[in-house]
ZAMARGU-4260 file (C-alpha; in steps of 0.2 Angstrom, whole numbers, plus 5000, padded with zeros to 4 digits):
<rodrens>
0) 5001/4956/5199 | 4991/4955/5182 | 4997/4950/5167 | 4999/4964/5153 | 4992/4962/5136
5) 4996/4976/5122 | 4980/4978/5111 | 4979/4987/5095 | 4969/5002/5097 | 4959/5013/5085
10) 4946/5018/5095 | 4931/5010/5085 | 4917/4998/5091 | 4927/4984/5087 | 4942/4987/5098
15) 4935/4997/5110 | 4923/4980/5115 | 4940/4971/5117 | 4944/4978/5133 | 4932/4973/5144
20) 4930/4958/5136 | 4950/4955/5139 | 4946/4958/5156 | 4934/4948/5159 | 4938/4933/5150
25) 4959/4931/5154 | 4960/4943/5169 | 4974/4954/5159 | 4978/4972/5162 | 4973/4980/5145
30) 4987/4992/5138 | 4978/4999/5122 | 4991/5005/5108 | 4987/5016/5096 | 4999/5018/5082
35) 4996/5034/5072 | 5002/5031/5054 | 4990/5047/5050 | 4974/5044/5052 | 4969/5060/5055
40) 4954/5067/5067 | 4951/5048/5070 | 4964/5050/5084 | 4954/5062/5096 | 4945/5056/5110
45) 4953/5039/5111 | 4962/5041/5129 | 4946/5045/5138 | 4938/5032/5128 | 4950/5018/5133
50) 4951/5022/5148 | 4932/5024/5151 | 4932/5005/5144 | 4944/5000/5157 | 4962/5001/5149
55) 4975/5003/5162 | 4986/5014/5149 | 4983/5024/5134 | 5001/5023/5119 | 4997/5035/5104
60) 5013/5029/5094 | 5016/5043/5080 | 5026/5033/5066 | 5021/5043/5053 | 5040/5048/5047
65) 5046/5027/5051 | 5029/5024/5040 | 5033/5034/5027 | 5052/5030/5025 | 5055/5012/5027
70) 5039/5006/5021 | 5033/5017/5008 | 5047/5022/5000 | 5054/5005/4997 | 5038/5000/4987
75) 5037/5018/4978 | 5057/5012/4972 | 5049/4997/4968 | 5035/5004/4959 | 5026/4989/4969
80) 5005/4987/4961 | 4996/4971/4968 | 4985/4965/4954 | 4989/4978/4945 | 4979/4991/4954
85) 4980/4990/4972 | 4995/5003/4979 | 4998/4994/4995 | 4990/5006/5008 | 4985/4994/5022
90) 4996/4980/5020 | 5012/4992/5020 | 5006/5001/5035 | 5001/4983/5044 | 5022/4978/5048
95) 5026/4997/5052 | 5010/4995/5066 | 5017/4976/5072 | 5036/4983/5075 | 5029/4996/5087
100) 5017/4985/5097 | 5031/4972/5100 | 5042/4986/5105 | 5028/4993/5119 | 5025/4974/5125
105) 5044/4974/5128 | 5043/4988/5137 | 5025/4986/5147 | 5034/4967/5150 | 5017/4960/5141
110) 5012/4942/5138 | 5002/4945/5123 | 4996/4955/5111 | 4979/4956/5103 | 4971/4964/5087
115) 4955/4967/5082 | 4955/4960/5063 | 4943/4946/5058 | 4946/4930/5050 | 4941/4933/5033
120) 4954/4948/5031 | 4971/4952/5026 | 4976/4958/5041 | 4974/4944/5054 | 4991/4936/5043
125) 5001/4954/5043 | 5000/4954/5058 | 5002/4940/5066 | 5018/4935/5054 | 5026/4953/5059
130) 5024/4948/5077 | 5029/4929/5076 | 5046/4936/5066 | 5050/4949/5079 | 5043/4943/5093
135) 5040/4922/5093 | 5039/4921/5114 | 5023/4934/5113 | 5006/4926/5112 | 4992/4932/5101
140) 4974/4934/5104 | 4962/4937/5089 | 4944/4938/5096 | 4936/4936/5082 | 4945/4919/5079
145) 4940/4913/5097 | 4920/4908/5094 | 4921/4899/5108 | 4926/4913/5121 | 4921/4925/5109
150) 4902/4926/5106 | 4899/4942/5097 | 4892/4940/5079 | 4887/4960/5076 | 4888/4978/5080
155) 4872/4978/5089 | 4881/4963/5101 | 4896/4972/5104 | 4885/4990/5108 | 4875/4978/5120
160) 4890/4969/5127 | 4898/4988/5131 | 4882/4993/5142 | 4882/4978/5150 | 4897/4983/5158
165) 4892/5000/5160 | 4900/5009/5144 | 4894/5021/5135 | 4900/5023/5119 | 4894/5036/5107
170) 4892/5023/5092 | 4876/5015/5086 | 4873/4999/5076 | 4869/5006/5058 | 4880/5000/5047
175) 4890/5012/5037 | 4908/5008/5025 | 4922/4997/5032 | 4935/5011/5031 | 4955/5009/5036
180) 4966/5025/5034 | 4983/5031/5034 | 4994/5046/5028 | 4996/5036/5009 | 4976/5029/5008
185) 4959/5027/5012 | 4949/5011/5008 | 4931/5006/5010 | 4922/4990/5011 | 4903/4987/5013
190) 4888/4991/5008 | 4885/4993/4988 | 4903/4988/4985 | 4898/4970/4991 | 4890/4967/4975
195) 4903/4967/4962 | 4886/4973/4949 | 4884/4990/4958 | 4890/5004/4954 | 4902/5015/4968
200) 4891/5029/4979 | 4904/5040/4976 | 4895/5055/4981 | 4893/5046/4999 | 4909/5035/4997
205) 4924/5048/4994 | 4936/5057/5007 | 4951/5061/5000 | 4945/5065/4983 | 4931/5071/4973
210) 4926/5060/4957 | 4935/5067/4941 | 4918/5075/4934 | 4917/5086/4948 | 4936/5093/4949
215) 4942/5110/4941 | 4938/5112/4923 | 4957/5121/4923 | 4970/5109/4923 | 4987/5110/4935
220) 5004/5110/4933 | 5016/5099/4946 | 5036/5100/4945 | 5044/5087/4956 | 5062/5082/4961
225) 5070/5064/4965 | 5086/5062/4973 | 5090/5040/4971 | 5073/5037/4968 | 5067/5047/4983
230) 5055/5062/4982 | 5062/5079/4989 | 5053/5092/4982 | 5036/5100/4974 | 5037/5114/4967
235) 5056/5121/4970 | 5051/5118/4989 | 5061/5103/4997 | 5049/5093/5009 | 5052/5077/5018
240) 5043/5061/5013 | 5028/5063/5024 | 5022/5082/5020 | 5025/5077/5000 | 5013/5063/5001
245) 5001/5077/5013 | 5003/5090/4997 | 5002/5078/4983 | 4985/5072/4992 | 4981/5089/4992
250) 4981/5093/4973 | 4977/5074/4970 | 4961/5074/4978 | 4958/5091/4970 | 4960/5084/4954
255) 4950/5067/4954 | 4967/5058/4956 | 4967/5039/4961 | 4952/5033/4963 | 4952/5013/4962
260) 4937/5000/4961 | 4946/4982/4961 | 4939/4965/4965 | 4957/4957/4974 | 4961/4942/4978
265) 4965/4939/4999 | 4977/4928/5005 | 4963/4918/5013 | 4957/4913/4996 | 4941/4923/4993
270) 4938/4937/4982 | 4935/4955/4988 | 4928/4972/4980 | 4936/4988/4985 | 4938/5008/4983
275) 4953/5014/4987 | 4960/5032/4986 | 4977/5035/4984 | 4977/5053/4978 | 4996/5058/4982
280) 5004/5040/4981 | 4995/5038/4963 | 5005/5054/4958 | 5022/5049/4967 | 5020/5033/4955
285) 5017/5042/4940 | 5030/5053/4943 | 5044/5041/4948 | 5040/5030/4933 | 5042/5043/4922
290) 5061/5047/4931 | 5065/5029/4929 | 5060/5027/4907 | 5075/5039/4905 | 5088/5031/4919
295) 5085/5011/4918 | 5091/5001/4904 | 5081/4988/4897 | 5087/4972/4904 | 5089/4981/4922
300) 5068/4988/4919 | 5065/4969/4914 | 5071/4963/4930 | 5066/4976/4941 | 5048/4974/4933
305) 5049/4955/4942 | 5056/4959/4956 | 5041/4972/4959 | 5027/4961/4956 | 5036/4950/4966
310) 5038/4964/4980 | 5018/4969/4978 | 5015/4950/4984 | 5027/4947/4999 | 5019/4965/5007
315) 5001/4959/5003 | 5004/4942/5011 | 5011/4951/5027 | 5028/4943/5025 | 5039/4960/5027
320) 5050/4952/5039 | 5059/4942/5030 | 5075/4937/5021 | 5064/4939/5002 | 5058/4955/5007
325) 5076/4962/5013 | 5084/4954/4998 | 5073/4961/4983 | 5073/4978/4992 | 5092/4979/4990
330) 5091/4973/4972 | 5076/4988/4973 | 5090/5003/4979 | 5103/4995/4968 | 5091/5000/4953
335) 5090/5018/4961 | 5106/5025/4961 | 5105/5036/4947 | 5085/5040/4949 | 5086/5057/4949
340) 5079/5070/4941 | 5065/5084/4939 | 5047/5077/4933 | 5033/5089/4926 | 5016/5085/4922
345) 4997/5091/4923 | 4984/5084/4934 | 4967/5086/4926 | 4952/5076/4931 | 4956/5061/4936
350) 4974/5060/4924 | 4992/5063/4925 | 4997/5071/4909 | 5018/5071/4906 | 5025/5088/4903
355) 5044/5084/4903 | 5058/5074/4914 | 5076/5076/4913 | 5089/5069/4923 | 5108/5072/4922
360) 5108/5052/4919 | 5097/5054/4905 | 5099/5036/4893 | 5090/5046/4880 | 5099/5053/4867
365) 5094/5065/4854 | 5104/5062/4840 | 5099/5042/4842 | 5083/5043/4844 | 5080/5054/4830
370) 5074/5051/4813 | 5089/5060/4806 | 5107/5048/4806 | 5118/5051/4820 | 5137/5047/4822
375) 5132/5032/4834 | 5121/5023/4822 | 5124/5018/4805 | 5107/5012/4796 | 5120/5000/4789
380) 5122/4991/4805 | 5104/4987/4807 | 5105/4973/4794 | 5117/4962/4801 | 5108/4963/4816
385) 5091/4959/4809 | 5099/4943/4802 | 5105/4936/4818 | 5092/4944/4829 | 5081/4933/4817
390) 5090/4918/4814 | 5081/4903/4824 | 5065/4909/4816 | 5074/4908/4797 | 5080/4889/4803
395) 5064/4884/4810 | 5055/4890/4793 | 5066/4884/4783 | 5066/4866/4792 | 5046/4866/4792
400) 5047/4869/4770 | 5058/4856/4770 | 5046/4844/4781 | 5032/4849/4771 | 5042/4847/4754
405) 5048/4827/4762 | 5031/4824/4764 | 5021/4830/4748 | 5035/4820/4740 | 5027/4804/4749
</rodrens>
């Protein structure tokens, strides 16, 4: 009997050249997997295709739910931004995909699994470290790591490879955008965006959104609901996780929301330049923010602030399973107990206007906030504090006269 390998499926060139070549090189039977984490259309035609291209078995893994709660949700708490930008659309995805393919290669009783990143990318690390923590006894095969077994340089190898074999595929070598997508992003590489100088083909580029010059002249109004820091409803109409983020694409994209052009810095060492559109998941972060100025205090927001920058790194470098990431996302939901609230605001071209948040755990109050004295602050007060609030830089000012003074004397 042949040996079983699971291979990451999407039903592009790339991975659809795997097969045969998995074949021909190791002898394994090819059970292709593909994990829907919503892409969309991109998922039709895909069991005739593998099969066609000599899969034994055909998985199409819906984890759109598990995607969207374990993995989106946690960094949305965490209000997690890598280099300040990036939303995390691939490399939260990236674990979720892993934890499904170890669990078919335990079922199919598979030696290995294979994917079809490269190894200049992100993705070869999350992985292949999501695997190794869940899986250590599995072995992994990354083509395009394997020059000496693996001799295809191009598109135009890999469409001549297929024939060779007698496939047919219905792709053709011109080259177009580097695209990955799921339910909370798209994100394209290639082409223009290769030189940093260049200026976005947005008219050619965009899927999800339209550039802010082109939305509605009229701008919208969005009320949302958080229950502990978790999005329940838009509008007054309680949703689960998934068919928010569907909605808030919907008006996003609309509206010219989320649109981002960042050089980023991989894990591998090199710099990269990027679009990303992140229509809905720019709004959800917006939106809990807002929640979350009334509710923290400010030496919990100090903290949390870390521990999201910190977060935003552990999921970029593919390191989900493990002890850090488990241990900031409960310092994360300990910060979210009292996140909850009602959040207004306006989406019009391309930005998220406030139009009021309140919260029954509100830290804001009127009467000390305002201009007017309150019966919890007396201006008094303020002086005493001012005078020890500044005292180290009183003594060092006075220590550096005196130093001057000693040394004018000399």
């Amino acid at each position: 009997m042949k040996e079983k390998v699971v291979l990451a499926y999407s039903g592009g060139l790339d991975t659809t050249t795997v097969i045969p070549w998995l074949k021909e090189t190791f002898g394994y039977e090819v059970i292709c997997c593909c994990i829907n984490c919503g892409q969309g259309e991109e998922l039709d035609g895909l069991d005739e295709r593998a099969k066609m291209s000599g899969a034994s078995k055909l998985y199409i893994e819906d984890i759109i739910d598990d995607f969207c709660d374990n993995y989106i949700v946690p960094c949305l708490q965490a209000h997690a931004v890598y280099e300040n930008k990036y939303l995390l659309g691939t490399a939260m995805a990236r674990p979720a995909i892993a934890k499904r393919l170890v669990e078919i290669a335990r079922k199919e009783g598979a030696v290995a699994i294979c994917h079809g990143a490269t190894g200049k990318g992100n993705d070869q690390i999350r992985f292949e470290l999501s695997i190794r923590a869940l899986a250590p006894d599995i072995k992994i095969i990354a083509p395009w790591r394997m020059t000496d077994v693996w001799t295809i340089e191009s598109r135009e190898d890999e469409i001549a490879y297929c024939k060779q074999h007698g496939i047919d595929l219905p792709f053709d070598a011109k080259h177009s955008y580097s695209r990955d997508r799921n339910l909370w992003h798209i994100s394209h590489e290639g082409l223009e965006l290769e030189d940093p100088s260049q200026e976005p083909n947005y008219d050619d580029l965009l899927v999800l959104t339209v550039p802010p010059e082109k939305a509605p002249d009229k701008g919208e109004y969005v009320t949302m609901t958080f229950e502990k820091g978790v999005p329940k409803s838009i509008n007054g109409e309680e949703m689960k996780v998934s068919d928010i983020i569907c909605k808030l694409n919907e008006l996003g994209g609309k509206h010219g929301i989320g649109i981002c052009d960042i050089v980023e810095n991989r894990v591998v060492g090199m710099k990269s330049r990027g679009v990303y559109e992140t229509p809905g998941g720019t709004i959800l972060y917006e939106a809990h923010q807002q929640l979350e100025e009334l509710v923290l205090d400010r030496a919990t927001y100090e903290v949390k602030e870390m521990m999201s920058n910190k977060l935003s790194q552990v999921v970029y470098e593919g390191k989900w399973f493990t002890p850090l990431r488990e241990a900031i996302q409960a310092f994360i939901e300990s910060t979210q107990e009292y996140v909850t609230g009602e959040v207004k605001f306006k989406l019009y071209k391309g930005n998220i206007t406030k139009a009021g948040t309140t919260s029954p755990y509100s830290l804001y109050n009127e009467s000390l906030a305002s201009f007017t004295t309150g019966d919890l602050y007396d201006h008094h007060d303020a002086s005493g504090f001012i005078n020890l609030f500044g005292l180290p830089l009183k003594v060092r000012a006075l220590k550096m006269q005196e130093v001057e003074t000693n040394q004018n004397s000399i």
